[in-house]
N, CA, C and O of each residue as an XYZ file, in Angstrom:
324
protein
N     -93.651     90.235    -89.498
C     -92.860     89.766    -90.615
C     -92.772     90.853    -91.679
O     -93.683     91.591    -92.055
N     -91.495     90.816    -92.099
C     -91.935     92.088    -93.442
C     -92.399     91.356    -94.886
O     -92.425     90.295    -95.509
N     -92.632     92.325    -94.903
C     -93.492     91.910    -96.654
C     -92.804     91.519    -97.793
O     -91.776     92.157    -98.022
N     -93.092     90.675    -98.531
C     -91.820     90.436    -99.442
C     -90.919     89.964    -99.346
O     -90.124     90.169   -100.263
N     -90.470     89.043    -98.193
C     -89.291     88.448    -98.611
C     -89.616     86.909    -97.853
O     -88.785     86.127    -97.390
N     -90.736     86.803    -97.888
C     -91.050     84.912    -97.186
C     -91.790     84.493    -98.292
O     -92.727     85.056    -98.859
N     -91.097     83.147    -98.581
C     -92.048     82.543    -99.534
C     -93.654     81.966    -99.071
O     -94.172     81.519    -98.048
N     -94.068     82.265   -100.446
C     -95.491     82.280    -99.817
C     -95.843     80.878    -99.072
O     -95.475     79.877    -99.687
N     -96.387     80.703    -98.054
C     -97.077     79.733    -96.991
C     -98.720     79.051    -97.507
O     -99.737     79.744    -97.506
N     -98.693     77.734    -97.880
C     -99.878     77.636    -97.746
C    -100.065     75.976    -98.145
O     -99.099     75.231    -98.308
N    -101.453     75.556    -98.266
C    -101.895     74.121    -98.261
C    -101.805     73.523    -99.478
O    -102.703     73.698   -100.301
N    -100.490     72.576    -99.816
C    -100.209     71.980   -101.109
C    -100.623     70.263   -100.640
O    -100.502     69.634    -99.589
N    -101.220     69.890   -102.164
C    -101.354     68.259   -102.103
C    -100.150     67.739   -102.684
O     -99.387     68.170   -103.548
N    -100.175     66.844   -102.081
C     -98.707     65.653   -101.807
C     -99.485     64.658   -102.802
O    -100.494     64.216   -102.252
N     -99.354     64.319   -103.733
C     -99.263     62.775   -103.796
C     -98.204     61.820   -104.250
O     -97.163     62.181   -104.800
N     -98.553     60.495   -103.970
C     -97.374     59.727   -103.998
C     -97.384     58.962   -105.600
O     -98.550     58.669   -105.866
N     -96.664     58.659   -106.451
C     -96.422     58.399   -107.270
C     -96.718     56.761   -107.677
O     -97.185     56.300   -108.718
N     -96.326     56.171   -106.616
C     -96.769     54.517   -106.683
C     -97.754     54.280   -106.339
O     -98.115     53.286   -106.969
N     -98.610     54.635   -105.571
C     -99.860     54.499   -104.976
C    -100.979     55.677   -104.999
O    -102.119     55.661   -104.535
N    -100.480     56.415   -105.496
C    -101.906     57.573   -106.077
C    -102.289     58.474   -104.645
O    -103.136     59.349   -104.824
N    -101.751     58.339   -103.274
C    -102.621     58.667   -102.197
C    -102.291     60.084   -101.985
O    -101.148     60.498   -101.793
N    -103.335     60.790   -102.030
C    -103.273     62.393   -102.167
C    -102.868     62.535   -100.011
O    -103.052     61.713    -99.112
N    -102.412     63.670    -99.997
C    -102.647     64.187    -98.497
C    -102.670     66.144    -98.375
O    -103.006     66.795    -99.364
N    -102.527     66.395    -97.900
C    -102.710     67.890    -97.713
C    -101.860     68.365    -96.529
O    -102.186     67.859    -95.456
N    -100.775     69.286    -96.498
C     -99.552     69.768    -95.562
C     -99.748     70.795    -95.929
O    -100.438     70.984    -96.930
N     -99.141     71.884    -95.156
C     -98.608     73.096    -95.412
C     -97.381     73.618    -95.968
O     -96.530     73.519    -95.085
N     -96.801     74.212    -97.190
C     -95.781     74.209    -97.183
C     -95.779     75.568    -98.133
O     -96.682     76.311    -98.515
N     -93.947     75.542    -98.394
C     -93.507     76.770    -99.264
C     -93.033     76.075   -100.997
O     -92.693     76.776   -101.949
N     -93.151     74.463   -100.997
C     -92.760     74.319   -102.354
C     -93.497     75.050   -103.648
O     -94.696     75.284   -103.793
N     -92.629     75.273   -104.349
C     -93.578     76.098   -105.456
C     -93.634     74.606   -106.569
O     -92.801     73.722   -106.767
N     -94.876     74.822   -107.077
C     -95.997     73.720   -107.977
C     -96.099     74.824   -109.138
O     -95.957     76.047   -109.178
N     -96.437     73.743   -110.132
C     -96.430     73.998   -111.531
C     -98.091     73.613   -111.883
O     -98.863     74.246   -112.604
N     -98.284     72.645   -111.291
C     -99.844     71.436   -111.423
C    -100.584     72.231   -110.290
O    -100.268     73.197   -109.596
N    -101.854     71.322   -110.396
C    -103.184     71.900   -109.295
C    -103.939     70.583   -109.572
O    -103.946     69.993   -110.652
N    -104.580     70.201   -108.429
C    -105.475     69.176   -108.722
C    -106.435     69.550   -107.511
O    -106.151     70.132   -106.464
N    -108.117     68.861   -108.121
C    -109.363     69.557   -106.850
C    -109.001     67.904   -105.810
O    -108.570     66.847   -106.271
N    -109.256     68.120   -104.774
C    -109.210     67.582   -104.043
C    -109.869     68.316   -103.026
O    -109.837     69.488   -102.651
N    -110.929     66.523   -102.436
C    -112.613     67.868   -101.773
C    -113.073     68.050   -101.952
O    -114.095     67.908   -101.280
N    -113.079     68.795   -103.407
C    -113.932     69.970   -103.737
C    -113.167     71.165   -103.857
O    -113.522     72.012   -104.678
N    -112.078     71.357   -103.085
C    -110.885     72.700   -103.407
C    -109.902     72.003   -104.542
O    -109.685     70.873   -104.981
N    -109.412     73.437   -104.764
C    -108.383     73.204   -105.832
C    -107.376     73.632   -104.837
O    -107.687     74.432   -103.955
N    -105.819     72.988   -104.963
C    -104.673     72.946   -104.084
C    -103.924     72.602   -105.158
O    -104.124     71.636   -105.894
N    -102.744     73.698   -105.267
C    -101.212     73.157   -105.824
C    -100.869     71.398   -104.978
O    -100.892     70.811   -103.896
N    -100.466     71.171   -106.958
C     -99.932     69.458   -106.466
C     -98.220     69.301   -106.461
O     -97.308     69.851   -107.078
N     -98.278     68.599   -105.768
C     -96.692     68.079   -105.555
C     -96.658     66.562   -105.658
O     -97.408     66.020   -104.847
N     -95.992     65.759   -106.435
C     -95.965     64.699   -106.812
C     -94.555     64.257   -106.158
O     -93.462     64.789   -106.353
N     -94.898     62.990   -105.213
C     -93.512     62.242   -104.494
C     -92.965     61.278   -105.414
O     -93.431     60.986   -106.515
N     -91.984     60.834   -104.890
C     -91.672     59.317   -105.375
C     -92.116     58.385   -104.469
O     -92.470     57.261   -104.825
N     -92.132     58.892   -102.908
C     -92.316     57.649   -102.208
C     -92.623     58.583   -100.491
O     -92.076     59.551    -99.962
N     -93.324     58.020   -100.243
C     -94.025     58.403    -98.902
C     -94.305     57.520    -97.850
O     -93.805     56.405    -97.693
N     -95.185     58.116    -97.093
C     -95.542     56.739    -95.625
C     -96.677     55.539    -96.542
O     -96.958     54.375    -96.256
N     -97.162     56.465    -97.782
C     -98.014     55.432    -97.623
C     -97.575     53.869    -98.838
O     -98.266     52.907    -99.174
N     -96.128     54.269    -99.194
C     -95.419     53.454   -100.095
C     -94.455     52.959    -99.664
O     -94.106     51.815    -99.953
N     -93.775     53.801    -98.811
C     -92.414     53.115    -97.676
C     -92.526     52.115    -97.232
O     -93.483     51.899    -96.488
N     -91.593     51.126    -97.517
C     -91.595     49.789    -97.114
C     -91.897     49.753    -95.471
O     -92.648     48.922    -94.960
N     -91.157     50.841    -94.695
C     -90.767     50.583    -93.227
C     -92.519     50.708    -92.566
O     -93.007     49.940    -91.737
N     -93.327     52.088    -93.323
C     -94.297     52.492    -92.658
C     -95.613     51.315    -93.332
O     -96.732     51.396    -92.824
N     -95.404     50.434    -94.292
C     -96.549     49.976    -94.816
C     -96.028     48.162    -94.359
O     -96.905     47.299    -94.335
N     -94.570     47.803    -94.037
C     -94.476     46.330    -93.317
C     -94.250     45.576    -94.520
O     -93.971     44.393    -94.324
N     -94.306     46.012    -95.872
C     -94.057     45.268    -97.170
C     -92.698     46.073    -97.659
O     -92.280     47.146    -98.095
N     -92.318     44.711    -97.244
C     -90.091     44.668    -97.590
C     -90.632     44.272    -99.155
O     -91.495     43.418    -99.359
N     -89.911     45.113   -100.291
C     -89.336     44.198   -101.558
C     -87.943     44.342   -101.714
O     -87.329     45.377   -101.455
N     -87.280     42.944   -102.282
C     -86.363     42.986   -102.590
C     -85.690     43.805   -104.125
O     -86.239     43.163   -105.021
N     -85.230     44.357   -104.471
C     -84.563     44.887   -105.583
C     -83.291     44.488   -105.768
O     -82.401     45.130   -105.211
N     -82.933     43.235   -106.671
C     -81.496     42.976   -106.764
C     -81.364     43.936   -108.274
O     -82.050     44.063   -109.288
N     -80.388     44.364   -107.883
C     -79.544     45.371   -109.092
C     -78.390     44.853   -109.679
O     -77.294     45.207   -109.245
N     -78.470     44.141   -110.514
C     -77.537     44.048   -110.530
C     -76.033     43.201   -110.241
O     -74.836     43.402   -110.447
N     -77.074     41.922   -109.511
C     -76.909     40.879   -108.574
C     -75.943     41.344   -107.570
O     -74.855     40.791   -107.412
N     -76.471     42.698   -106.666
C     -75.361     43.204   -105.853
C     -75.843     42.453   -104.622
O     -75.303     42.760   -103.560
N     -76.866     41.430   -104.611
C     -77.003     40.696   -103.002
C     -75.705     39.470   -103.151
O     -74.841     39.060   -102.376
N     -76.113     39.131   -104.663
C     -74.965     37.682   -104.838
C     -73.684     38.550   -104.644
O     -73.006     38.259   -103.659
N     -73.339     39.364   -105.274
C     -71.673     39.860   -104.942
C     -71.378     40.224   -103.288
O     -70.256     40.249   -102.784
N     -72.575     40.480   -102.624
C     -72.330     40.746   -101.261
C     -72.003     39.317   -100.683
O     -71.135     38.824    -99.963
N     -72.944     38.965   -101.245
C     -72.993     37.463   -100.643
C     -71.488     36.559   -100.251
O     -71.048     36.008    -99.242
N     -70.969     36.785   -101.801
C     -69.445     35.691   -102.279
C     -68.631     37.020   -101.317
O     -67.995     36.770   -100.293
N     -68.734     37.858   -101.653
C     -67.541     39.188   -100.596
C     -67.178     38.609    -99.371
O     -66.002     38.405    -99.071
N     -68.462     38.239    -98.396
C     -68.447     38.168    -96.972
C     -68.539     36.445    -96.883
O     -68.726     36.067    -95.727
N     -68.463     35.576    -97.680
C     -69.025     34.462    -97.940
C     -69.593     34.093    -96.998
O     -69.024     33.919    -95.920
N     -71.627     33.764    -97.316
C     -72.810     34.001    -96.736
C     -73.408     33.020    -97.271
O     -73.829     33.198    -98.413
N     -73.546     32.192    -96.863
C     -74.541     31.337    -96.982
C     -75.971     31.144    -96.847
O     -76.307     31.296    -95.673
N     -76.864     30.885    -97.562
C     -77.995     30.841    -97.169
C     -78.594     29.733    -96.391
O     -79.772     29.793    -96.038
């Protein structure tokens, strides 16, 4: 590889924003923060939402009506409950 032109490679913490759960990946994002985790210190990267907050990977559906865009779907397609 030549020198100087790959961003630097290395072990950043992930955590997720709703649920606090730290993890550790490899990556090239550049971080501003650092948090110890372990016992090491690792650049942090803060999510909005991950496996361990994702509805699909954790089996907990919430609903979010915005706006009452389920009722306007609802009367659109007229849907009965």
């Amino acid at each position: 590889m030549k020198k100087g032109i790959h961003p630097e490679y290395r072990l950043v913490a992930f955590r997720d924003a709703s649920t606090g759960t730290i993890f550790l990946a490899h990556s090239t994002v550049k971080t501003k923060e650092t948090v110890t985790y372990e016992g090491k210190e690792y650049p942090l990267y803060n999510l909005e939402i991950s496996s361990a907050s994702h509805p699909f990977f954790t089996g907990k559906q919430k609903l979010v009506d915005t706006a009452g865009r389920i009722e306007r779907f609802r009367k659109k397609y007229n849907i009965k409950e």
